[in-house]
MARKE-894687 format. One line per 3 residues: number of its first residue (from 1); their letters; for each residue y, x, z of N, C-alpha, C, O, CB. Coordinates in steps of 0.2 Angstrom, whole numbers. Atoms other than C-alpha are relative to their C-alpha. Glycine has a CB too. Layout:
N
NUM = A = Y/X/Z/Y/X/Z/Y/X/Z/Y/X/Z/Y/X/Z | ...;
//
This chain:
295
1 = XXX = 1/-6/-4/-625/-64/-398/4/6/-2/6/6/-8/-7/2/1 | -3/-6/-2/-616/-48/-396/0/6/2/4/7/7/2/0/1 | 1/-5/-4/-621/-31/-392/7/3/-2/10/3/-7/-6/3/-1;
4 = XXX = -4/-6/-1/-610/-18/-385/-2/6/2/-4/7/8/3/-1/4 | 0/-3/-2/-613/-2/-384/7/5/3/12/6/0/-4/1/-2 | -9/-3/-3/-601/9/-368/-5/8/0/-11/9/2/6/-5/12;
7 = XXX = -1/-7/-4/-601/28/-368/5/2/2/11/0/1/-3/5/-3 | -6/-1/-7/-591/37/-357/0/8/0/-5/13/-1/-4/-5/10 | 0/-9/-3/-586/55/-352/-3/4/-7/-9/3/-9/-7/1/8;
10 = XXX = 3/-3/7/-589/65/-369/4/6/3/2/12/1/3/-5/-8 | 0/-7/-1/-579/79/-361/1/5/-8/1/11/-9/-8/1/4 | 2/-8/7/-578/88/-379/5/3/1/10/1/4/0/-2/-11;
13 = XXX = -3/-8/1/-571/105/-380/1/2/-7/-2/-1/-12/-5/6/2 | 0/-3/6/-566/114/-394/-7/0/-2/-11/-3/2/2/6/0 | 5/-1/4/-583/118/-407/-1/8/4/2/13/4/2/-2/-9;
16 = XXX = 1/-7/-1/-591/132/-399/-2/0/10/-6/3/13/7/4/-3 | 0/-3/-5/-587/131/-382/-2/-6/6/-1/-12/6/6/3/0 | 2/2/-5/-595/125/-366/4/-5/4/10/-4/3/-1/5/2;
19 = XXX = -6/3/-5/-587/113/-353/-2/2/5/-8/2/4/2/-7/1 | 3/-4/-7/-589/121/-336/-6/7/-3/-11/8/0/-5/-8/6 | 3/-6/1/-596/136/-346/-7/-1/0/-11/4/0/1/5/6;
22 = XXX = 8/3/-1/-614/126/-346/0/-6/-6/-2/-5/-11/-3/-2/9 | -1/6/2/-611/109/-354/0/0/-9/4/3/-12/6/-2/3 | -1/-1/7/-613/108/-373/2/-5/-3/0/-6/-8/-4/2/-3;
25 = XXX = -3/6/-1/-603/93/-373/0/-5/-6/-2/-11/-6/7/2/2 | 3/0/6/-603/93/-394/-6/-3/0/-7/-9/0/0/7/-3 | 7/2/2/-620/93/-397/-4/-7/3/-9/-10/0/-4/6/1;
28 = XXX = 4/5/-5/-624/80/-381/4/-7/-4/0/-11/-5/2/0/10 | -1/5/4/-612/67/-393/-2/0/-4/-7/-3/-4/4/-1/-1 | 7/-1/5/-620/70/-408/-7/-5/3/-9/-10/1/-4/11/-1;
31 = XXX = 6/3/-1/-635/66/-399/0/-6/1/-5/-9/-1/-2/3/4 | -1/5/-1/-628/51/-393/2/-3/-4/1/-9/-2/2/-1/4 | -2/2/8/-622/46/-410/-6/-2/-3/-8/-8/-3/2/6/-5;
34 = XXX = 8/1/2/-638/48/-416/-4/-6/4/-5/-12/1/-4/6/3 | 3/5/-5/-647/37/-403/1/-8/-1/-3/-12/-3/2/2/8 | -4/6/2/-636/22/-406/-2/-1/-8/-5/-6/-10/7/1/2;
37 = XXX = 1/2/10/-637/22/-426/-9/-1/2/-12/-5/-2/2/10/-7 | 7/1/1/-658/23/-419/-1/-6/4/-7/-6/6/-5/7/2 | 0/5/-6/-656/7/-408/-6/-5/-6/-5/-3/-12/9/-3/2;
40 = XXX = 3/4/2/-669/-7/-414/3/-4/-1/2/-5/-7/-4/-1/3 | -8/2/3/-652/-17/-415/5/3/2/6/5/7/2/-6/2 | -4/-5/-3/-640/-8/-418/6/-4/2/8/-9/-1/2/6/-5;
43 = XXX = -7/0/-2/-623/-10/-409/5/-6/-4/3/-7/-10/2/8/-2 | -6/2/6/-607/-22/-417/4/2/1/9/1/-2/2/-5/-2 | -7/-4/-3/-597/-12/-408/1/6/5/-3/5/9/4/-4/3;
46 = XXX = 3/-4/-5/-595/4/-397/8/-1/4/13/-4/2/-3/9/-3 | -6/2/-5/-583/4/-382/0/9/2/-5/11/5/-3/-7/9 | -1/-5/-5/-578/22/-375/6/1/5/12/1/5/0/5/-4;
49 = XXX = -4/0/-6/-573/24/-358/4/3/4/6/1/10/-2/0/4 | -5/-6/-1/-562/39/-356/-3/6/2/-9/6/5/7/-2/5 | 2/-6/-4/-562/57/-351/-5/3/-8/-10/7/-9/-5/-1/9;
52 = XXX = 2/-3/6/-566/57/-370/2/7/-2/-3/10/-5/2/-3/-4 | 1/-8/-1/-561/75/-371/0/2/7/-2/-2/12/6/4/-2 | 2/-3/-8/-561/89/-357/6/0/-1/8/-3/4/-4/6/3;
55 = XXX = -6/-3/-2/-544/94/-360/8/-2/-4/14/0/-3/-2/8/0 | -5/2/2/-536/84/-370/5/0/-7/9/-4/-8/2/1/3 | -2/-5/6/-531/95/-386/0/-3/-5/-6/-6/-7/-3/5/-1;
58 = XXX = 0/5/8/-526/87/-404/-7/3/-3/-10/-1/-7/7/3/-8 | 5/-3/4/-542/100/-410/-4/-4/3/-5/-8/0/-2/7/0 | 6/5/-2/-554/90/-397/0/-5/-4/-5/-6/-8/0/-3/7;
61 = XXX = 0/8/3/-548/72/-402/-5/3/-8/-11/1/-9/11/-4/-2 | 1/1/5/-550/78/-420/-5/2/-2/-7/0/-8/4/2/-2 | 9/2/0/-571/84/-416/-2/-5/2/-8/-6/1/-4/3/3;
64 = XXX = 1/8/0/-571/68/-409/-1/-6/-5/-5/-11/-5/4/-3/4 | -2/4/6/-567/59/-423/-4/2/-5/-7/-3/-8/8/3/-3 | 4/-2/3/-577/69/-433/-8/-1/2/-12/-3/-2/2/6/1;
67 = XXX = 4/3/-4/-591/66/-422/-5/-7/0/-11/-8/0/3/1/4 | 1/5/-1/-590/49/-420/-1/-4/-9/-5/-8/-10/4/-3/5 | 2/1/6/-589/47/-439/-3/-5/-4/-1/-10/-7/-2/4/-1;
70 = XXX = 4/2/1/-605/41/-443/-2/-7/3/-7/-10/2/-2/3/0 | 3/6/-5/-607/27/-433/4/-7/-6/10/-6/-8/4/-1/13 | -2/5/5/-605/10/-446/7/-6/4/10/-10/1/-7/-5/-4;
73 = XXX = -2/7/-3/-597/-1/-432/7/2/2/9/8/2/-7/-3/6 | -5/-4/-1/-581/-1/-425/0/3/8/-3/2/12/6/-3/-2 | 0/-6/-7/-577/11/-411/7/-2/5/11/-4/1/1/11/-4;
76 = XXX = -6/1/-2/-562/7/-398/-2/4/6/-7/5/9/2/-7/1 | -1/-8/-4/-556/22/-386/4/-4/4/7/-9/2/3/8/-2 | -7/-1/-4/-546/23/-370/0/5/3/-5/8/4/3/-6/5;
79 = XXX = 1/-7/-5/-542/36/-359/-1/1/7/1/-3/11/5/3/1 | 1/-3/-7/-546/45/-344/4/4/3/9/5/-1/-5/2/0 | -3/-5/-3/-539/58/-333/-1/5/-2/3/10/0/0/1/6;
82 = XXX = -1/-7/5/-545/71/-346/4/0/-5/5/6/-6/-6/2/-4 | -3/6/5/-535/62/-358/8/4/-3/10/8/1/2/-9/4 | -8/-3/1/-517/66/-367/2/-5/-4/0/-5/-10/1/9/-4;
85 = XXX = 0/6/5/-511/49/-374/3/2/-6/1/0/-11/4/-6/3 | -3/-4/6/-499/59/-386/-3/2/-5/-2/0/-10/2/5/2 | 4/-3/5/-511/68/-393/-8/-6/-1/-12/-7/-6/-2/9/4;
88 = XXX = 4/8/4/-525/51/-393/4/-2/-6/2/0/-12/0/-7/5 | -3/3/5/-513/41/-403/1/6/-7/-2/4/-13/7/-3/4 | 1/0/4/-509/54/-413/-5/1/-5/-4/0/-11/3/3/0;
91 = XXX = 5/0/4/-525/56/-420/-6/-4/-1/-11/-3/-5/-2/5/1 | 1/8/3/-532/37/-420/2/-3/2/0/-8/5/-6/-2/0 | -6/5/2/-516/30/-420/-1/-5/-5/0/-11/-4/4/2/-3;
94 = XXX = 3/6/5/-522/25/-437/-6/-4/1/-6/-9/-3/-1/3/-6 | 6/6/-3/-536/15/-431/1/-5/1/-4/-9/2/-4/0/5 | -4/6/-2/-524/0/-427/-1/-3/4/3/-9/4/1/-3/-4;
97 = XXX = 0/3/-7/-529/-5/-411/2/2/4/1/-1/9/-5/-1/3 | -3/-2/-6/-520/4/-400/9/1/0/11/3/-6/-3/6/3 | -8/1/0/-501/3/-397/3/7/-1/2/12/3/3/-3/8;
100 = XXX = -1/-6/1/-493/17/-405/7/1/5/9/7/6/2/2/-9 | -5/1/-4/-476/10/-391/-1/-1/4/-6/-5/5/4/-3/-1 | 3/5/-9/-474/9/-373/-3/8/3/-4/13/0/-10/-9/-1;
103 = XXX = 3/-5/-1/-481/21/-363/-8/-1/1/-11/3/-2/3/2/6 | 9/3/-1/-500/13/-359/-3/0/-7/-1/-1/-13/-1/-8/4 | 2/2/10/-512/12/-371/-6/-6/2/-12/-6/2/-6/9/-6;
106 = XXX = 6/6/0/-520/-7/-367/1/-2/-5/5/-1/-9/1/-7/5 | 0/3/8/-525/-17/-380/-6/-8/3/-7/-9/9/-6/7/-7 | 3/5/0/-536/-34/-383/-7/2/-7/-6/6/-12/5/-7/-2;
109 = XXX = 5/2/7/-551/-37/-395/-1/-6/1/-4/-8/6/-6/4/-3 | 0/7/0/-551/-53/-400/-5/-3/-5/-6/-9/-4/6/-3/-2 | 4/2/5/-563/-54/-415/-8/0/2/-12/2/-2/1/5/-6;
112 = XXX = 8/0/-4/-581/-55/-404/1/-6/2/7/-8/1/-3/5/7 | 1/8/-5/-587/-71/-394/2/3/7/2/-1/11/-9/-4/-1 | 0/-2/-5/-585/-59/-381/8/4/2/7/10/-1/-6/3/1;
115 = XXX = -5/-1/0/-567/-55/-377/1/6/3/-2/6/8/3/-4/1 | 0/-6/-6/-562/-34/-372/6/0/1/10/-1/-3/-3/7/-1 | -7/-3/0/-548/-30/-366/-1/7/6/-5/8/10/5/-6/3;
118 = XXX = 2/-9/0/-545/-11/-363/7/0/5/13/-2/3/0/6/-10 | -5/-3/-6/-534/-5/-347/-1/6/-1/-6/9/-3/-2/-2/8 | -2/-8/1/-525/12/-348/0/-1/9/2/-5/12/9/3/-6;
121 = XXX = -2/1/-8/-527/17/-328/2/9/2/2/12/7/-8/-5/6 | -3/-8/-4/-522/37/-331/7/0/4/12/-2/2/2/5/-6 | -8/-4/-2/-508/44/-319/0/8/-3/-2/13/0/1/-1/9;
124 = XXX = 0/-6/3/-505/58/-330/0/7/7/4/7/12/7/0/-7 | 3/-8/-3/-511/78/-321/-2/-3/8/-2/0/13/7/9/1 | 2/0/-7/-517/67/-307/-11/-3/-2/-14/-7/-6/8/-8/6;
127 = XXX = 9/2/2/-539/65/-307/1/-10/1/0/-14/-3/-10/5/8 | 0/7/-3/-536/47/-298/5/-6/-8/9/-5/-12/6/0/10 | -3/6/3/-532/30/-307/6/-4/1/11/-3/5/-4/-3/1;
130 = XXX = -6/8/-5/-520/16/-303/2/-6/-6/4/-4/-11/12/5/4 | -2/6/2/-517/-2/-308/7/-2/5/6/-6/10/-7/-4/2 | -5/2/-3/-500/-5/-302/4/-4/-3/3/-6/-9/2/4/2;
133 = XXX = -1/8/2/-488/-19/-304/2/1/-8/2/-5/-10/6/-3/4 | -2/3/6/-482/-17/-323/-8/0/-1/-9/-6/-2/6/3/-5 | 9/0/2/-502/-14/-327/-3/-5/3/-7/-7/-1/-4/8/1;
136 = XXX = -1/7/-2/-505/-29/-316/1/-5/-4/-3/-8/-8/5/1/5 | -2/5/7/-494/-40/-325/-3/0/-6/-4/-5/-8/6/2/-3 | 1/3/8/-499/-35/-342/-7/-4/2/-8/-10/0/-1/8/-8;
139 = XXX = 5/2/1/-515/-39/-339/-4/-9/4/-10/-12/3/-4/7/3 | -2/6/-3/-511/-55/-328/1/-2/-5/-3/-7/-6/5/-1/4 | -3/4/6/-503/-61/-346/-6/0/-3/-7/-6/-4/7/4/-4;
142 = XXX = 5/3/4/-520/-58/-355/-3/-4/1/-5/-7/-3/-2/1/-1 | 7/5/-2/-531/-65/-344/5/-9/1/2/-14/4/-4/4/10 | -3/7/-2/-518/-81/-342/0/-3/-9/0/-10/-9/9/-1/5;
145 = XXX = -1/1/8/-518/-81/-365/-5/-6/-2/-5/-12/-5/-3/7/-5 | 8/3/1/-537/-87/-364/-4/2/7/-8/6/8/-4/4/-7 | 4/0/-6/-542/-92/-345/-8/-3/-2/-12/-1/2/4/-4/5;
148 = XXX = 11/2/0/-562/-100/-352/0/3/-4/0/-2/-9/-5/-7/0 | 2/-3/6/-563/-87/-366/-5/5/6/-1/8/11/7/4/-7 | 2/-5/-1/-578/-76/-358/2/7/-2/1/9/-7/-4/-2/-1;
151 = XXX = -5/-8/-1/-570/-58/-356/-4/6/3/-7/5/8/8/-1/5 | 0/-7/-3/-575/-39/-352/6/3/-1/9/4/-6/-4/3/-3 | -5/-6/-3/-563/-29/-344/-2/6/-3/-8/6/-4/-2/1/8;
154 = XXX = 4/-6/-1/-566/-10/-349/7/5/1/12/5/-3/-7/1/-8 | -4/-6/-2/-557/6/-341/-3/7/4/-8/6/7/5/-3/4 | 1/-7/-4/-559/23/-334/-3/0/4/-9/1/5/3/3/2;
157 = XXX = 2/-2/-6/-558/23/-317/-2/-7/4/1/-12/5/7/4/3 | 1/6/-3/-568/11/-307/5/-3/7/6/1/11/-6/0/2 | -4/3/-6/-557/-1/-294/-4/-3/5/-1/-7/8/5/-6/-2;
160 = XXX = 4/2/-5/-573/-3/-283/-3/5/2/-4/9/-2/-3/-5/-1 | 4/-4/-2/-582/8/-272/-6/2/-1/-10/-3/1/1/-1/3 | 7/-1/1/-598/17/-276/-4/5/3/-9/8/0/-1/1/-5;
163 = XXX = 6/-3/-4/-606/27/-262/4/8/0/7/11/4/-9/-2/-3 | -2/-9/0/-601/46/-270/8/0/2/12/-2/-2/-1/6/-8 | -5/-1/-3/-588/49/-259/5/4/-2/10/1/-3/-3/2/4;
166 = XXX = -3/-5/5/-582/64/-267/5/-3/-7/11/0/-8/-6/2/-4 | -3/3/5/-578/53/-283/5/-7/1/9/-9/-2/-7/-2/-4 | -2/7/-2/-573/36/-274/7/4/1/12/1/2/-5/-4/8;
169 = XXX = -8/-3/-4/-557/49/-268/4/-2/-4/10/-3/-3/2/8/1 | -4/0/7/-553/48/-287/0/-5/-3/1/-5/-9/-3/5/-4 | 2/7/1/-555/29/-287/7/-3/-5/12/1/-5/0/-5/8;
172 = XXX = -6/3/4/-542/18/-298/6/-2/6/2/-6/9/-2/-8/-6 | -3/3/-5/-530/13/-284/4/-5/0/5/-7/-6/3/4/2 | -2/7/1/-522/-3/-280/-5/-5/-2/-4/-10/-5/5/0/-4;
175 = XXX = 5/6/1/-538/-11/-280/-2/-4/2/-6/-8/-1/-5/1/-1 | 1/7/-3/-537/-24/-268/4/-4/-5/2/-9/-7/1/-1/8 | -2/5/4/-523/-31/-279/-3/-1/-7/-1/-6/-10/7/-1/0;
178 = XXX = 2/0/4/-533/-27/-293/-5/-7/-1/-4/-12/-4/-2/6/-2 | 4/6/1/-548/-38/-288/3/-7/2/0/-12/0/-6/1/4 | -3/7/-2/-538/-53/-280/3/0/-5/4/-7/-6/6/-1/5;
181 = XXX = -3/5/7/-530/-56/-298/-6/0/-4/-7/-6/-7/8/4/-5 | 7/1/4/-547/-53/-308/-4/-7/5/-6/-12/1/-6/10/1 | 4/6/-1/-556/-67/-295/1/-5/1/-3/-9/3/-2/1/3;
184 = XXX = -4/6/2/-544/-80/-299/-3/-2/-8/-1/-7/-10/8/2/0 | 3/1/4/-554/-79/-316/-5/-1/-3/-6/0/-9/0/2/0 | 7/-3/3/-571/-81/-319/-2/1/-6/-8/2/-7/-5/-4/2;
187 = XXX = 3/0/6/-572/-81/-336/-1/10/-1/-2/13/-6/5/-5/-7 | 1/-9/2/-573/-60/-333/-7/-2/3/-9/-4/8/6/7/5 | 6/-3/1/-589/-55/-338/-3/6/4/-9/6/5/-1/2/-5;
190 = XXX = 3/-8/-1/-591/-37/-332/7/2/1/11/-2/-3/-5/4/-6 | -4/-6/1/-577/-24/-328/-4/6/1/-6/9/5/6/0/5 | 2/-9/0/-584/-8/-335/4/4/-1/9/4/-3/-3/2/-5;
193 = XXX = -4/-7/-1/-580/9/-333/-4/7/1/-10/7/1/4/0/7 | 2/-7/0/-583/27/-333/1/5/6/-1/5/11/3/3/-5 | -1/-2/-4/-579/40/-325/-4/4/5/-3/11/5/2/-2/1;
196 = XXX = 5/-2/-3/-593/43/-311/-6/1/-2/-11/-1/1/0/-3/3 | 7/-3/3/-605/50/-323/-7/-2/2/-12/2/1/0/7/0 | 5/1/-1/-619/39/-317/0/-9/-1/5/-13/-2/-1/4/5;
199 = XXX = 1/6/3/-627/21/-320/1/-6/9/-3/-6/13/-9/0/-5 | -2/3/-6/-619/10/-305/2/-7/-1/5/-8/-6/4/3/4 | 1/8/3/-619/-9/-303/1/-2/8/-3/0/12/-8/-4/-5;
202 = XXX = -3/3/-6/-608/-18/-288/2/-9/-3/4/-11/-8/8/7/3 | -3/5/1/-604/-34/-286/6/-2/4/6/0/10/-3/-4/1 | -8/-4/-1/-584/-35/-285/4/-6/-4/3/-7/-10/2/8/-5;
205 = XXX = -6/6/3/-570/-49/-287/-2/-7/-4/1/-11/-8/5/4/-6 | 3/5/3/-581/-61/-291/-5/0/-5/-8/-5/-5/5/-3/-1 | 3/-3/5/-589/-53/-305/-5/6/2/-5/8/7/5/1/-4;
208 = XXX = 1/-8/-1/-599/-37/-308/2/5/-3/1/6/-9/-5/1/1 | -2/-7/4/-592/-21/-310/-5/6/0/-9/7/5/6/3/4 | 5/-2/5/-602/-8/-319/0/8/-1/3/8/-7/0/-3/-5;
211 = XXX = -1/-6/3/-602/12/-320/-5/3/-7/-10/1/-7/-2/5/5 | 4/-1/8/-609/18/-337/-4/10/1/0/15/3/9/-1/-9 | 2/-7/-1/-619/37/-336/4/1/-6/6/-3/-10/-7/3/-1;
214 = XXX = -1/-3/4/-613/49/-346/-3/4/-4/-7/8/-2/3/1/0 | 6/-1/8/-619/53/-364/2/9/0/0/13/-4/5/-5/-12 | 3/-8/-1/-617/72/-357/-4/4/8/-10/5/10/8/5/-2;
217 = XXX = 5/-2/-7/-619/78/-338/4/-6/4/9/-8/4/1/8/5 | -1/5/-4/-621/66/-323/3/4/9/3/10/10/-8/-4/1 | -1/-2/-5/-614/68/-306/-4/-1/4/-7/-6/5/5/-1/2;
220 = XXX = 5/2/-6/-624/73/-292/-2/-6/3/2/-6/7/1/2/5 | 4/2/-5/-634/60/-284/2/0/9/-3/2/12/-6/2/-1 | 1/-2/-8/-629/61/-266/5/-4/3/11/-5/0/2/8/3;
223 = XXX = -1/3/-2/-625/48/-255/5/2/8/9/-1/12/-5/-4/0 | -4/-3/-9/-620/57/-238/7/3/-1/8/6/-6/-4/9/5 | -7/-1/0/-602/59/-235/1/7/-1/-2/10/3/3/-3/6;
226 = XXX = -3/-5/0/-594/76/-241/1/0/-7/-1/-2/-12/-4/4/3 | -4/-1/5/-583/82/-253/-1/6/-7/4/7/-11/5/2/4 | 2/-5/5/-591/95/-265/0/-5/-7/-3/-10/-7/-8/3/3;
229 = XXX = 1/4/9/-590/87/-285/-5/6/-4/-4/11/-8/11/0/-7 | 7/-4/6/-607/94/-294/-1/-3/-3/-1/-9/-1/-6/3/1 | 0/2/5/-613/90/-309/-8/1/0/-10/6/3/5/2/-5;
232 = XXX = 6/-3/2/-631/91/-314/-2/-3/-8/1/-7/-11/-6/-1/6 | 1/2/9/-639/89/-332/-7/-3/-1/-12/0/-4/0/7/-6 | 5/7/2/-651/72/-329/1/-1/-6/6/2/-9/1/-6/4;
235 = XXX = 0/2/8/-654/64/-346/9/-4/-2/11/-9/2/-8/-7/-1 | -4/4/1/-639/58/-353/-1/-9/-3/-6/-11/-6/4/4/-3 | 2/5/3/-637/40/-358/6/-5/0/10/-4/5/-5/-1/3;
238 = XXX = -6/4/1/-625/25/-362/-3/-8/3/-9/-9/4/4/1/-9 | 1/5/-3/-624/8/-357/-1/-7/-8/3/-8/-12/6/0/5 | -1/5/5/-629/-7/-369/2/-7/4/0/-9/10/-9/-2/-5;
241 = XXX = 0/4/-6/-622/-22/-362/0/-9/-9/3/-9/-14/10/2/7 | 1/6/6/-627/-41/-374/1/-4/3/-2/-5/8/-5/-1/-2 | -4/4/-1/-617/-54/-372/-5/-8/-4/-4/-9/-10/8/4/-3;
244 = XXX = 4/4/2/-628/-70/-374/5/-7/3/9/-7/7/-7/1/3 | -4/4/-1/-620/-86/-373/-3/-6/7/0/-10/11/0/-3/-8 | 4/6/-7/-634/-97/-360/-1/6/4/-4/4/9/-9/-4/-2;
247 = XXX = 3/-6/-6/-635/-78/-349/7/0/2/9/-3/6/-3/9/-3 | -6/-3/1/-618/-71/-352/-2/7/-1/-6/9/-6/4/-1/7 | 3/-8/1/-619/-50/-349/-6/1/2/-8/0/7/3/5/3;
250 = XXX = 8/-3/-5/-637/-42/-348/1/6/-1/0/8/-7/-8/-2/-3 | -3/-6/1/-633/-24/-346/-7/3/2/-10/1/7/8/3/4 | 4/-5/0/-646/-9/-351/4/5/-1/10/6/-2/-4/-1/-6;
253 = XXX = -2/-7/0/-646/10/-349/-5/1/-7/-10/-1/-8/-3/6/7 | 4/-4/5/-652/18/-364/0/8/1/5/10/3/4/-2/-7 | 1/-4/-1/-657/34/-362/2/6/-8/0/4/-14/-7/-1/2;
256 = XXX = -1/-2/5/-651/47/-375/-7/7/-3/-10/12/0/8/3/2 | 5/-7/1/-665/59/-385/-6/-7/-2/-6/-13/-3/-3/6/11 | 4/2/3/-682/55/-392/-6/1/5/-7/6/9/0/3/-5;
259 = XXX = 6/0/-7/-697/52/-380/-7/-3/-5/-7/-6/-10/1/-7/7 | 7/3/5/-716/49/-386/-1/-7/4/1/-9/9/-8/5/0 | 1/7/1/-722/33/-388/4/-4/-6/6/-1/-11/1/-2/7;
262 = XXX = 3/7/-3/-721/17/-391/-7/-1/1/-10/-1/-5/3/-5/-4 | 7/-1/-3/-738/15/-382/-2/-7/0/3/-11/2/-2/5/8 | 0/7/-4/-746/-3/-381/-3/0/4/-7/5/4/-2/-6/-2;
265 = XXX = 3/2/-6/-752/-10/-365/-7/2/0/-9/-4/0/0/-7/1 | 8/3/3/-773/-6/-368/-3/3/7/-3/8/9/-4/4/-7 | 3/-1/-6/-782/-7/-352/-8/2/-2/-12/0/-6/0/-8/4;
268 = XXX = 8/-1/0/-799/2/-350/-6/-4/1/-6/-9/4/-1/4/5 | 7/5/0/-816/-5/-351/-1/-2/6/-4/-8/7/-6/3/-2 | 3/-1/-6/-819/-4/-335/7/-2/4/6/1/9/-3/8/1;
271 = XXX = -7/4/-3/-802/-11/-328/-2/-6/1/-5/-9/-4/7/-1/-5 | 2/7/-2/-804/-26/-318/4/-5/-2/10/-5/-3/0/-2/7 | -4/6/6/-801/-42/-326/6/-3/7/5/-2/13/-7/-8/-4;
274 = XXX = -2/6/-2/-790/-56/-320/-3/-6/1/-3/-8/-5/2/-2/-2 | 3/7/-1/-798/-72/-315/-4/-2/5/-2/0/11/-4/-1/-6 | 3/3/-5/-813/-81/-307/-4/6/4/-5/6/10/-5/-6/-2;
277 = XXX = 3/-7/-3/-822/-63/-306/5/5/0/4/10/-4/-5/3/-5 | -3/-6/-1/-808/-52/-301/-3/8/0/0/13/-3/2/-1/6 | 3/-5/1/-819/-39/-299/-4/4/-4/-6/10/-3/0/0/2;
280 = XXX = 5/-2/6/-829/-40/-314/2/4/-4/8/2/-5/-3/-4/-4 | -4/-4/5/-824/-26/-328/1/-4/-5/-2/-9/-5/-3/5/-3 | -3/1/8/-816/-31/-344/-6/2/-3/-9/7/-2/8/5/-3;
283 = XXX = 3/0/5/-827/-34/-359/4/6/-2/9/7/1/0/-5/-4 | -3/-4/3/-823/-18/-371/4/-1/-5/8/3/-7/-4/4/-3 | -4/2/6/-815/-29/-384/5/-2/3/10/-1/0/-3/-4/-5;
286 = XXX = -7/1/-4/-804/-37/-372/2/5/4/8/4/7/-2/-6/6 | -4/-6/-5/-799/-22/-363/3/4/-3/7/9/-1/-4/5/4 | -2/-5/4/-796/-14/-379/6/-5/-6/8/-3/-11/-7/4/-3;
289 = XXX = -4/3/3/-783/-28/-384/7/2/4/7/4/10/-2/-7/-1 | -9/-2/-4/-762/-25/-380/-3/-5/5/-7/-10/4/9/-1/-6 | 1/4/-5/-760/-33/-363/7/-2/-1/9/-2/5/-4/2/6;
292 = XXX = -7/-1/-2/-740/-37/-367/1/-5/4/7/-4/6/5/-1/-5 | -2/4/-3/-740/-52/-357/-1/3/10/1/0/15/-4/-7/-2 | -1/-3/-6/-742/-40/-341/2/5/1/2/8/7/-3/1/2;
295 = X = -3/-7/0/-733/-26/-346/7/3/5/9/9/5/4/1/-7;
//
């Protein structure tokens, strides 16, 4: 088995300062740092989905870096349309997964049972994506290296549609040839992605494709067509996705932050049983036992 955890959209700013004048973008990764090191299992690896900074700056990357620090497992980045590849590489270049040549920054990881491969889909000062033909190709060449090695996809901008309208403008483009070469595949698992700051799950090219929330603010909720981009500050949270060998992917939201509980099941005395007397109460000693097999 193999867990993954994806967060997405980190947005960081310089130390200090707000994103959109509200956002504390800092402290919401921290937090999300945190959470993950508190996992019941932790993590073997973290995936981030771009729009890792807001603005792109060697000082962000380098509170990112800082940031992510603590986490024991390894970490693998790509970019978003907040992104500056220039200034990524320069400042985990040294991390040696990503191509310090070339203009893109795809890559492979090959050391999991679960194979990632990472798509660059920025068009640099434009918000939208694009998979077009050399980014095509390369990723034609991987997926032909190891066609029954089970694989995840993971990039930015999603190449399927998700209802916010608004966001769908700013889609990866070239996605119908995207999913006609992905469903010649099936050993793809999942294509995850970011971007649309919330937790969304389509079925797409044969497979399913997957939005991850983000570990700071979410984008409105609103399904009716119109063009307004708001943000609100639901719970952040990242995606666990576990890669089982007799399942394949079983993808969780984890919520970021601390909540009371863990509570067990304990039904009141007076809580109707199950059985031949439905309607008879529970004994106090049976009502006062965990009930996990109905939780």
């Amino acid at each position: 088995m193999t867990l993954i955890a994806q967060i997405t959209d980190m947005h960081i700013r310089p130390s200090g300062k707000k994103a959109y004048g509200v956002v504390d973008t800092e402290a919401m990764l921290r937090g999300a740092v945190s959470s993950i090191l508190a996992e019941s299992r932790r993590p073997d690896l973290v995936i981030a989905s771009g729009d890792l900074t807001d603005c792109g700056l060697v000082e962000e990357y380098e509170l990112l870096r800082d940031i992510l620090k603590p986490l024991p497992m390894p970490v693998y980045l790509i970019p978003g349309n907040h992104d500056r590849r220039e200034n990524l590489r320069l400042v985990f270049g040294s991390e040696g997964y990503m191509p310090m040549n070339g203009e893109f920054l795809h890559y492979t990881v090959e050391d999991q049972p679960l194979r990632l491969i990472a798509l660059d889909t920025v068009v640099p000062g434009k918000g939208h994506g694009e998979m077009d033909a050399p980014r095509l190709a390369w990723l034609r060449s991987r997926l032909d290296e190891q066609p029954d090695r089970p694989t995840m996809i993971f990039m930015h901008h999603p190449p399927f549609p998700t209802g916010l309208q608004h966001m769908d403008s700013i889609n990866c483009r070239n996605a119908d040839a995207m999913a006609e070469l992905v469903r010649r595949y099936p050993n793809v698992e999942r294509v995850v992605c970011g971007h649309h700051h919330r937790s969304i799950q389509i079925r797409w090219a044969g497979t399913i494709g997957s939005v991850a929330p983000s570990v700071a603010h979410q984008v409105v909720l609103d399904l009716q067509p119109h063009e307004d981009a708001l943000f609100t500050m639901e719970p952040p949270g990242y995606h666990l996705h576990l890669w089982q060998p007799d399942a394949g992917v079983i993808t969780h939201t984890s919520f970021v932050g601390q909540f009371a509980g863990p509570y067990p099941f304990l039904l009141d005395p007076d809580y109707p049983a199950f059985g031949d007397k439905a309607a008879a109460p529970m004994t106090h000693n049976a009502a006062t036992k965990p009930m996990s097999s109905r939780a």
